[in-house]
N, CA, C and O atoms as CSV, one atom per row, in Angstrom:
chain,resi,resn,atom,element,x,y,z
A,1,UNK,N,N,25.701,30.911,15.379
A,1,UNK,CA,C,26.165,29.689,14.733
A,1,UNK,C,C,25.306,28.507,15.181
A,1,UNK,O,O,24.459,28.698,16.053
A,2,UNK,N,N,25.414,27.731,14.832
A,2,UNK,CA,C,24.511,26.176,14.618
A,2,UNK,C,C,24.913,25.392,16.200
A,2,UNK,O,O,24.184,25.068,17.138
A,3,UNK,N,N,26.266,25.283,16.008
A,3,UNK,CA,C,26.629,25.078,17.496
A,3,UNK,C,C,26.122,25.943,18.713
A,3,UNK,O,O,26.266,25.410,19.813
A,4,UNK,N,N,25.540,27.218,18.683
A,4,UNK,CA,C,25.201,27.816,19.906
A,4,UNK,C,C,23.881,27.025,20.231
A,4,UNK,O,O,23.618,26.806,21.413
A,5,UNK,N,N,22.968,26.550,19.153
A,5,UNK,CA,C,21.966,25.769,19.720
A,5,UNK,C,C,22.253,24.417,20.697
A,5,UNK,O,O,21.442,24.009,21.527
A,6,UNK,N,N,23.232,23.963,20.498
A,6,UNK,CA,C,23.556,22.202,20.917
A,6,UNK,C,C,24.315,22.863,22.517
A,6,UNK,O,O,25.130,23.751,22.768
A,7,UNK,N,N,23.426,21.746,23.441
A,7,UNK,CA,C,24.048,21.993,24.539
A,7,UNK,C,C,24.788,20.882,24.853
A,7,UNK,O,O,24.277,19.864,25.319
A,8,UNK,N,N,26.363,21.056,24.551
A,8,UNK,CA,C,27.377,19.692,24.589
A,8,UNK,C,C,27.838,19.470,25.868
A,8,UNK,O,O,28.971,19.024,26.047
A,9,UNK,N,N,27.060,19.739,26.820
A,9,UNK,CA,C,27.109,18.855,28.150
A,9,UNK,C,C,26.158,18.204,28.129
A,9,UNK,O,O,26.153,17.351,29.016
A,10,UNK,N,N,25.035,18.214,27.289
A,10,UNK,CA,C,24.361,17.367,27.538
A,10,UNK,C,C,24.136,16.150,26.664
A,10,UNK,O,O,23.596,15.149,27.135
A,11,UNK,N,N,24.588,16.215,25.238
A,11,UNK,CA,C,24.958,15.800,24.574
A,11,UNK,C,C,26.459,14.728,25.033
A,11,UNK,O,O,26.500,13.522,24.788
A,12,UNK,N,N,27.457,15.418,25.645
A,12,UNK,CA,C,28.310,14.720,26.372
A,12,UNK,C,C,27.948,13.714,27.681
A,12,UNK,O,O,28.577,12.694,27.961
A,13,UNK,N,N,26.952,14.169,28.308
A,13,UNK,CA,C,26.273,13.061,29.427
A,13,UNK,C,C,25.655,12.269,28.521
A,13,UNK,O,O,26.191,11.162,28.561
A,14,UNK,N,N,24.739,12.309,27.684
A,14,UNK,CA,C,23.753,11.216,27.232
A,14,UNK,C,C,24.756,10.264,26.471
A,14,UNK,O,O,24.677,9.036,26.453
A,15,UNK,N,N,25.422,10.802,26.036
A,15,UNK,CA,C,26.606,9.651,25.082
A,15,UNK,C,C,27.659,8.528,26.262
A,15,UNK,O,O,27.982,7.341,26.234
A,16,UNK,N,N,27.946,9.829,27.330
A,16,UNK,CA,C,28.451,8.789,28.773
A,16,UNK,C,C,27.214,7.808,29.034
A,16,UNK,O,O,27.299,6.703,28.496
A,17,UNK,N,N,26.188,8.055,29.720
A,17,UNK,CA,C,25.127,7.637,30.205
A,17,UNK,C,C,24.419,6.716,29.279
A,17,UNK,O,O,23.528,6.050,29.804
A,18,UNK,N,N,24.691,6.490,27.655
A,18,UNK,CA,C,24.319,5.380,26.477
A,18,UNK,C,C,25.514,4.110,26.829
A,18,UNK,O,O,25.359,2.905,26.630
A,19,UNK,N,N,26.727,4.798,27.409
A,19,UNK,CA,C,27.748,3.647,27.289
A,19,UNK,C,C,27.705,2.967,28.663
A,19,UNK,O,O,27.270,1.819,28.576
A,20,UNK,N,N,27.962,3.265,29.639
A,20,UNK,CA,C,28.211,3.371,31.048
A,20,UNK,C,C,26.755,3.298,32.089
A,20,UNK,O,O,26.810,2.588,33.093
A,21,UNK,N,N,25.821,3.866,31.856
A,21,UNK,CA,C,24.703,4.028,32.415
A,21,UNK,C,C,25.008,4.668,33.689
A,21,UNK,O,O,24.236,4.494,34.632
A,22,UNK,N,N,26.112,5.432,33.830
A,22,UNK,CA,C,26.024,6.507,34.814
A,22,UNK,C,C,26.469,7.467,33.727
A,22,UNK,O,O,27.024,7.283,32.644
A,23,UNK,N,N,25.741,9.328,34.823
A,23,UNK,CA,C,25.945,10.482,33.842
A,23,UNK,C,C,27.476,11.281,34.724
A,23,UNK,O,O,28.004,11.268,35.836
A,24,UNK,N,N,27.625,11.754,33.704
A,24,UNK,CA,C,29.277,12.146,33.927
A,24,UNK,C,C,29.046,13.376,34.603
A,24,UNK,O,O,28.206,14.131,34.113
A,25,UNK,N,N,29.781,13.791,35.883
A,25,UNK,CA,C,29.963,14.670,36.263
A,25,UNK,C,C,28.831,15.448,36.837
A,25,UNK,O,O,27.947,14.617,37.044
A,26,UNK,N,N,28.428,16.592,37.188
A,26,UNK,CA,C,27.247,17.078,37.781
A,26,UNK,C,C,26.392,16.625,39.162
A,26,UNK,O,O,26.796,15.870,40.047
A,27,UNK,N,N,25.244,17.229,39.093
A,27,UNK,CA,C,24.650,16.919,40.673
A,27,UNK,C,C,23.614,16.134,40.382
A,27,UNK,O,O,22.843,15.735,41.255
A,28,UNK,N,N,23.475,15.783,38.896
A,28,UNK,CA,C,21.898,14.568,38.853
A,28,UNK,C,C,22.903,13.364,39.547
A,28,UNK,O,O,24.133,13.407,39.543
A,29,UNK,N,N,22.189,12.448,40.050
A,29,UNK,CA,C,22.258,11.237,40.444
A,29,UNK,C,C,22.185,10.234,39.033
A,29,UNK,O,O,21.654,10.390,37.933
A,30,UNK,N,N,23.102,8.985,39.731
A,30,UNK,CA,C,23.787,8.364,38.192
A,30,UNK,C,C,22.311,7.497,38.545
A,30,UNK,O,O,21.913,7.428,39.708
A,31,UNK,N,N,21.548,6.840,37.388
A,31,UNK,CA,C,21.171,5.442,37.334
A,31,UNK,C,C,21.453,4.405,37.593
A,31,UNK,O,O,22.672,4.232,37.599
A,32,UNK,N,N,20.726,3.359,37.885
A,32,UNK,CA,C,21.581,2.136,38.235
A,32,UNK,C,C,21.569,1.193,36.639
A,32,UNK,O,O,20.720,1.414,35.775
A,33,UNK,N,N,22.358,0.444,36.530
A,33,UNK,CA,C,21.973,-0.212,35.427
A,33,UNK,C,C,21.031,-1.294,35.600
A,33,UNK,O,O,20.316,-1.783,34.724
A,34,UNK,N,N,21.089,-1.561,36.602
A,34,UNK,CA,C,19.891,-2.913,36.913
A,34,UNK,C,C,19.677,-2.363,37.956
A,34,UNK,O,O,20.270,-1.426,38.492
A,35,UNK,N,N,18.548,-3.119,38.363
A,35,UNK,CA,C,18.000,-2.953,39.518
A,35,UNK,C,C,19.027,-4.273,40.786
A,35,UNK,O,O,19.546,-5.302,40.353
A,36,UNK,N,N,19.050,-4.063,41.526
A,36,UNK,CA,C,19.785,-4.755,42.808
A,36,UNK,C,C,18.984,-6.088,43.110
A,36,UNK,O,O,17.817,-6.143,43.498
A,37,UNK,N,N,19.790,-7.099,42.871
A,37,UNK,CA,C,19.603,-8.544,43.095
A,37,UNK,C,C,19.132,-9.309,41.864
A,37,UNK,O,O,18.550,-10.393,41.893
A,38,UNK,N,N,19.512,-8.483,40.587
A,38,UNK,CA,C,18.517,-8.790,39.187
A,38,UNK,C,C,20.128,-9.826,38.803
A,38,UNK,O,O,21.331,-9.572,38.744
A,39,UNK,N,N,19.291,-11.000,38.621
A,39,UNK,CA,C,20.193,-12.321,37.765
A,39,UNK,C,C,21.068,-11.943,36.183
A,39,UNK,O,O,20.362,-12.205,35.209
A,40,UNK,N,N,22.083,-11.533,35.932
A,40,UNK,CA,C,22.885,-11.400,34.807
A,40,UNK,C,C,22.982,-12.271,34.234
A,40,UNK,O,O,23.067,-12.050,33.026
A,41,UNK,N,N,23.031,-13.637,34.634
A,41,UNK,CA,C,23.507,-14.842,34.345
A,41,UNK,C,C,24.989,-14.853,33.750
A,41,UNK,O,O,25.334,-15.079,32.590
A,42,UNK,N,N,25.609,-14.609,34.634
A,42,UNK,CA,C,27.241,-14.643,34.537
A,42,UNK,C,C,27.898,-15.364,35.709
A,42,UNK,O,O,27.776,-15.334,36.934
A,43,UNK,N,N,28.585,-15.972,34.894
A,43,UNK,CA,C,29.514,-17.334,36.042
A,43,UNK,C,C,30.902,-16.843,36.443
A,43,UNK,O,O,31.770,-16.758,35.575
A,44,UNK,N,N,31.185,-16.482,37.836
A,44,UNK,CA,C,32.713,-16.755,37.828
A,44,UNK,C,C,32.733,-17.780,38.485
A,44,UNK,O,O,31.916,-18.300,39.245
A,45,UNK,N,N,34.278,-18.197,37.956
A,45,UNK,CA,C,34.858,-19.662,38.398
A,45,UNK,C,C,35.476,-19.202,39.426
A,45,UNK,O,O,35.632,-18.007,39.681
A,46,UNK,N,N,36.037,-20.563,40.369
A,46,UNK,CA,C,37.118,-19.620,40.791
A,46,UNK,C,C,38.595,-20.581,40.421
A,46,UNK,O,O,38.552,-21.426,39.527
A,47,UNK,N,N,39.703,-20.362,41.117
A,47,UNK,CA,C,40.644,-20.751,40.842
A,47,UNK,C,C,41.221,-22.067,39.442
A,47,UNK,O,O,41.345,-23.254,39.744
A,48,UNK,N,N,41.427,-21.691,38.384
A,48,UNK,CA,C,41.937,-22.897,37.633
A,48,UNK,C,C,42.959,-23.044,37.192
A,48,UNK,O,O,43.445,-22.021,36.711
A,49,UNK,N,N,43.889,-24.445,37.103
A,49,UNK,CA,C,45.494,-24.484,36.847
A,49,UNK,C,C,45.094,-24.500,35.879
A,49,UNK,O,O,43.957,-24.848,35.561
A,50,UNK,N,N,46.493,-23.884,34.760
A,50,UNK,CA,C,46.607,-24.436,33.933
A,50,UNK,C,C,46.242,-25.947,33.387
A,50,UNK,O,O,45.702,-26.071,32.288
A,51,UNK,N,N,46.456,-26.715,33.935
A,51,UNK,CA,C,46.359,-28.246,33.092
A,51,UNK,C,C,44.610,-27.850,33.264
A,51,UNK,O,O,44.102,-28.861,32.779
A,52,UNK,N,N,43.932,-27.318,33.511
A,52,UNK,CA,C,42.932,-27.932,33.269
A,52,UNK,C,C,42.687,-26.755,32.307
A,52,UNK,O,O,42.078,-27.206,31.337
A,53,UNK,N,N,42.858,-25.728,32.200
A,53,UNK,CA,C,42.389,-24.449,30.697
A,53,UNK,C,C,42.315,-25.473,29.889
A,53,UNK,O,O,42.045,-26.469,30.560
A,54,UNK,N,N,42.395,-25.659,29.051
A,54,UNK,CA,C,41.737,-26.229,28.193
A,54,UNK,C,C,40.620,-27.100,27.938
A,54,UNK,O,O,39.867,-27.286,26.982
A,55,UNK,N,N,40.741,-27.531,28.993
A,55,UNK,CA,C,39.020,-28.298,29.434
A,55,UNK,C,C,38.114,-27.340,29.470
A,55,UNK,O,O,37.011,-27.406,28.927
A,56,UNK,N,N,38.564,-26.367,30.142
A,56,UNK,CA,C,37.228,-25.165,30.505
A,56,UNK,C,C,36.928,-24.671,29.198
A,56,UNK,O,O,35.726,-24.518,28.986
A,57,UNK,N,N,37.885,-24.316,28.057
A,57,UNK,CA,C,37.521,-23.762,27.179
A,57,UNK,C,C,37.281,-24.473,26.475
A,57,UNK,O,O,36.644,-23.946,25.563
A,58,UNK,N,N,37.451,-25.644,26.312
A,58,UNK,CA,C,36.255,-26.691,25.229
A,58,UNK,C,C,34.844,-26.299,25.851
A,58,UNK,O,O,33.925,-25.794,25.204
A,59,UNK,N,N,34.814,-26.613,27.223
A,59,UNK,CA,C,33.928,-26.805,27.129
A,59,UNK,C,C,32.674,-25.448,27.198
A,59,UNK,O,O,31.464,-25.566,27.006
A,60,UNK,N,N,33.676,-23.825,27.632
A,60,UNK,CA,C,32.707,-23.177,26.829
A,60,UNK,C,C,32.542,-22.759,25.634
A,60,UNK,O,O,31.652,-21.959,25.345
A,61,UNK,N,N,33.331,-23.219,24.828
A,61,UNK,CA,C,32.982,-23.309,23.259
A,61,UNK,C,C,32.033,-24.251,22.832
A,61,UNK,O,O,31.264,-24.205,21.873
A,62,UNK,N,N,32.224,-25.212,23.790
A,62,UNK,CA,C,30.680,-26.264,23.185
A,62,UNK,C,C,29.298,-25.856,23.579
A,62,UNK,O,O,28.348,-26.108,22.839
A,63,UNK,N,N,29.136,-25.164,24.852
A,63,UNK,CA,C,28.156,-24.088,25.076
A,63,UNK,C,C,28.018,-22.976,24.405
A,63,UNK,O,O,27.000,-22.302,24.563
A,64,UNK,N,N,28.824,-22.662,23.703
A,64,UNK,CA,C,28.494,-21.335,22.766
A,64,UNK,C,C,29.020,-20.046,23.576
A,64,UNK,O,O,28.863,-18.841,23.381
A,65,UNK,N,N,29.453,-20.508,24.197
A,65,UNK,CA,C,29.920,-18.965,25.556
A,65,UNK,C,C,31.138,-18.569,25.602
A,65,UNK,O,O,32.175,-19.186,25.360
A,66,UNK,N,N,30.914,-17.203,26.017
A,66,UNK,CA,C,32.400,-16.497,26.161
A,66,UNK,C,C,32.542,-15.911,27.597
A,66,UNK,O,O,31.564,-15.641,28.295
A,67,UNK,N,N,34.375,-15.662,28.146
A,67,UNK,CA,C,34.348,-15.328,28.989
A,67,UNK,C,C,35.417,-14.782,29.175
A,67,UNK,O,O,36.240,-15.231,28.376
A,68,UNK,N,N,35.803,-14.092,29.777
A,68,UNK,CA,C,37.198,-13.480,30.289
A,68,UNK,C,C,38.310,-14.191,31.072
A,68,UNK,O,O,37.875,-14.789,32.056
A,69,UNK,N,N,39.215,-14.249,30.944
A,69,UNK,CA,C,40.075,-15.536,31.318
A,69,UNK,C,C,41.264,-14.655,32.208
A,69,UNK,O,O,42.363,-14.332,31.759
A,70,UNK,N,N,40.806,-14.391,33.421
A,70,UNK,CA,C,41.727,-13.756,34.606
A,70,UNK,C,C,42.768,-14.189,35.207
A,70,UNK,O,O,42.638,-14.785,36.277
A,71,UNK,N,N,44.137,-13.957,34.586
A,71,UNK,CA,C,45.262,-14.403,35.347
A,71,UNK,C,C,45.547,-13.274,36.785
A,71,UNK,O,O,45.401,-12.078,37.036
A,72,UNK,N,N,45.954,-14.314,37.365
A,72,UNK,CA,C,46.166,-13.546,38.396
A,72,UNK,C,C,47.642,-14.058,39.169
A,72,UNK,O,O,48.322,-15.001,38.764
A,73,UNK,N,N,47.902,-13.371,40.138
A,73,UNK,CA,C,49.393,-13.353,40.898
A,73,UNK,C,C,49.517,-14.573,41.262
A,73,UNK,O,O,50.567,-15.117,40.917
A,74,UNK,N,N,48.650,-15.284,41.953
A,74,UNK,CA,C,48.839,-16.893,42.565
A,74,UNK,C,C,48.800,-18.049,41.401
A,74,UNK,O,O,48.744,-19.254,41.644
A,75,UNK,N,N,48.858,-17.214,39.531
A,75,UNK,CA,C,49.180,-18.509,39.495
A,75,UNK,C,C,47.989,-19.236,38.307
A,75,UNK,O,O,48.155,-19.973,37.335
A,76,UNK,N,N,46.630,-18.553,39.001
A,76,UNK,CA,C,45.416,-19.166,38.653
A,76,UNK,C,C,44.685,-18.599,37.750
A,76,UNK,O,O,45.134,-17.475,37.528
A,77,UNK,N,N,43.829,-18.821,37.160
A,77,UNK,CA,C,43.688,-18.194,36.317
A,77,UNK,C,C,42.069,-17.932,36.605
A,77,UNK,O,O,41.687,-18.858,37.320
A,78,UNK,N,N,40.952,-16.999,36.312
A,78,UNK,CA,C,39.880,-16.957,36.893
A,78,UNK,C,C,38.644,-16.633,35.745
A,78,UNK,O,O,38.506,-15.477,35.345
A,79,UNK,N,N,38.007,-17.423,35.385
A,79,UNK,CA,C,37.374,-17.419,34.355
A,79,UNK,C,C,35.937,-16.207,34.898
A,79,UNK,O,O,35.509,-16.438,36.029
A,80,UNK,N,N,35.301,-15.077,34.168
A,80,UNK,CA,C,34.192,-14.816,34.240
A,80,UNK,C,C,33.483,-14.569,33.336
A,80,UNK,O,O,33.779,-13.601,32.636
A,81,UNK,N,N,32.195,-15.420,33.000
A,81,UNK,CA,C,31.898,-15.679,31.722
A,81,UNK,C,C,30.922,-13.989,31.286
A,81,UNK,O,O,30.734,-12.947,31.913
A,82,UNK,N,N,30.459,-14.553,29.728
A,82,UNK,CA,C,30.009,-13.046,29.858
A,82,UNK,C,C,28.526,-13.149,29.654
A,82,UNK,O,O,28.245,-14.245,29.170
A,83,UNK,N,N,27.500,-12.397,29.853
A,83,UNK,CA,C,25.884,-12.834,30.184
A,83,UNK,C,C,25.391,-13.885,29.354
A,83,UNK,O,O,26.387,-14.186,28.697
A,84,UNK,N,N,24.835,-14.325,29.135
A,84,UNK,CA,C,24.264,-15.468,28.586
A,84,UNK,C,C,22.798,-15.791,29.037
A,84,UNK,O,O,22.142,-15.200,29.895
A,85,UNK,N,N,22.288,-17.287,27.959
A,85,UNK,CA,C,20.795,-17.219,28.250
A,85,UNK,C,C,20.910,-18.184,29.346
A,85,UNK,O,O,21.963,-18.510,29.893
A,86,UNK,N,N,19.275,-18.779,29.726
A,86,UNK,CA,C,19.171,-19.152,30.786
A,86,UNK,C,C,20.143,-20.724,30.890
A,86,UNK,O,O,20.891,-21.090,31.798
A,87,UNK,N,N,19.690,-21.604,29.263
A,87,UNK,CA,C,20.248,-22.648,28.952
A,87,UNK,C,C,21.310,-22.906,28.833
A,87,UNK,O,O,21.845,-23.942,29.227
A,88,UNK,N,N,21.929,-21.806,28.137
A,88,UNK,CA,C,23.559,-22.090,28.435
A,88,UNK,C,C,24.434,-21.837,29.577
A,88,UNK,O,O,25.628,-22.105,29.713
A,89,UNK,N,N,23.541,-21.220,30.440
A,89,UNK,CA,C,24.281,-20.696,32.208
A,89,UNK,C,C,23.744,-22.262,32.872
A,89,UNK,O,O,24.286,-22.502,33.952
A,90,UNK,N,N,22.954,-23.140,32.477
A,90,UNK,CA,C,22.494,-24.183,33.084
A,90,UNK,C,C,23.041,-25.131,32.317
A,90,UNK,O,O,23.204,-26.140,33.003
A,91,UNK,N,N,23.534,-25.336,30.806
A,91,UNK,CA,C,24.741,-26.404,30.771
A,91,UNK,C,C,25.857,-26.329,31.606
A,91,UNK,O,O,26.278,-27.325,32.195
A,92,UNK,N,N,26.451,-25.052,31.719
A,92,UNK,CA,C,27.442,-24.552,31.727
A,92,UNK,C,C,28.281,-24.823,33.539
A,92,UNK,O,O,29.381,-24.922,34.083
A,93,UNK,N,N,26.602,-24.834,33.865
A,93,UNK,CA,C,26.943,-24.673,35.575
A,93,UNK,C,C,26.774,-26.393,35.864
A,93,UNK,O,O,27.246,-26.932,36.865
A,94,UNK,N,N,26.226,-26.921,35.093
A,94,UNK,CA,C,26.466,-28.702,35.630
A,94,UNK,C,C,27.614,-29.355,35.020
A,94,UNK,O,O,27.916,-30.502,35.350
A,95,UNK,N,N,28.336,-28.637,34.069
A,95,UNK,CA,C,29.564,-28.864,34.011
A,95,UNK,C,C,30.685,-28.758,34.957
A,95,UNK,O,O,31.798,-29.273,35.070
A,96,UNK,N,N,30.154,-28.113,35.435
A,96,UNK,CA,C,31.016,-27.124,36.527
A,96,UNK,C,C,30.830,-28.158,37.853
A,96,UNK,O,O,31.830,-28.401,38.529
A,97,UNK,N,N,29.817,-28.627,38.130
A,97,UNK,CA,C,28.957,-29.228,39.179
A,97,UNK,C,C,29.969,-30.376,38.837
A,97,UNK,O,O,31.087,-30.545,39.322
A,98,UNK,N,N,29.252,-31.206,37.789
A,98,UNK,CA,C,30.393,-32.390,37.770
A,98,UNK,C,C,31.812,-32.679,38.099
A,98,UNK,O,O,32.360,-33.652,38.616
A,99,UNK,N,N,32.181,-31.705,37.711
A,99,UNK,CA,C,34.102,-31.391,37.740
A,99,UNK,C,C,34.307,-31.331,39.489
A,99,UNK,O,O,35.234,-31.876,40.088
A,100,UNK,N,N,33.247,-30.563,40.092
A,100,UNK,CA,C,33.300,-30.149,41.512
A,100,UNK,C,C,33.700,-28.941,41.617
A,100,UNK,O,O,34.061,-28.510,42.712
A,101,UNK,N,N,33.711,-28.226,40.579
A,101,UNK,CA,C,34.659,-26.504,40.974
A,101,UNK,C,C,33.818,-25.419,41.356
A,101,UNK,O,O,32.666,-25.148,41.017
A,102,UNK,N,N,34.514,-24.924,42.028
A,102,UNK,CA,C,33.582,-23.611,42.887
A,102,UNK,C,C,33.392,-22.686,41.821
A,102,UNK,O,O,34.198,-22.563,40.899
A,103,UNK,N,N,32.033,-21.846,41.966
A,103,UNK,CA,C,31.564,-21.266,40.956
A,103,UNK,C,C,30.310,-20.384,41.882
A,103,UNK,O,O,29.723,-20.737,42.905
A,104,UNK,N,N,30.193,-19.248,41.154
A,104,UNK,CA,C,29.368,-18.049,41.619
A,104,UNK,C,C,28.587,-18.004,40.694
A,104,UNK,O,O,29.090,-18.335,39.620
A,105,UNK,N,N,27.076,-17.602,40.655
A,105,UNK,CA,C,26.324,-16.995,39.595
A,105,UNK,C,C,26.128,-15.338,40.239
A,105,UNK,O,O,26.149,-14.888,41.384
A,106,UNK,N,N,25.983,-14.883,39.239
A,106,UNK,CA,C,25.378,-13.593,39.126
A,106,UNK,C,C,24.352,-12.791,38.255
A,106,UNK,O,O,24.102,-11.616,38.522
């Protein structure tokens, strides 16, 4: 049959390893997706009240950016944006600068 040709473990790793960039299961060693210390250009914030969400999200809608908006147990909510170019991680972060809020690049 047609199927005895297709080897669907491997077919099953390369489809893991297209999404994920590690291979599923076995003794090869996974890939890295980047190399170690390589700039994503992704911002987390850290802690924001409510009263101010809506500031943050004007103002990454006026940057053109998106991000994940992390509630968490204390309350706060924890923004981490999602990759972006160099210009909009550099509006984005003197916004941030101005306000005074703690912020990570990655």
């Amino acid at each position: 049959s047609d199927m005895a040709k297709w080897d669907v473990d491997k077919i099953a790793n390369s489809i893991v390893f297209a999404i994920t960039g590690q291979t599923a299961g076995g003794s090869e060693p996974s890939e890295p997706t980047q190399p170690p210390n390589q700039k994503r250009n992704v911002v987390e914030v850290g802690g924001i009240g409510k009263e101010n969400l809506p500031e943050l999200v004007s103002a990454l809608h006026s940057v053109k950016m998106t991000a994940n908006l992390n509630l968490k147990s204390d309350g706060y909510i924890y923004p981490v944006t999602d990759p972006t170019s160099d210009f909009q991680l550099k509006a984005f972060t003197d916004y941030l600068d101005r306000k005074g809020w703690v912020y990570t690049e990655k």
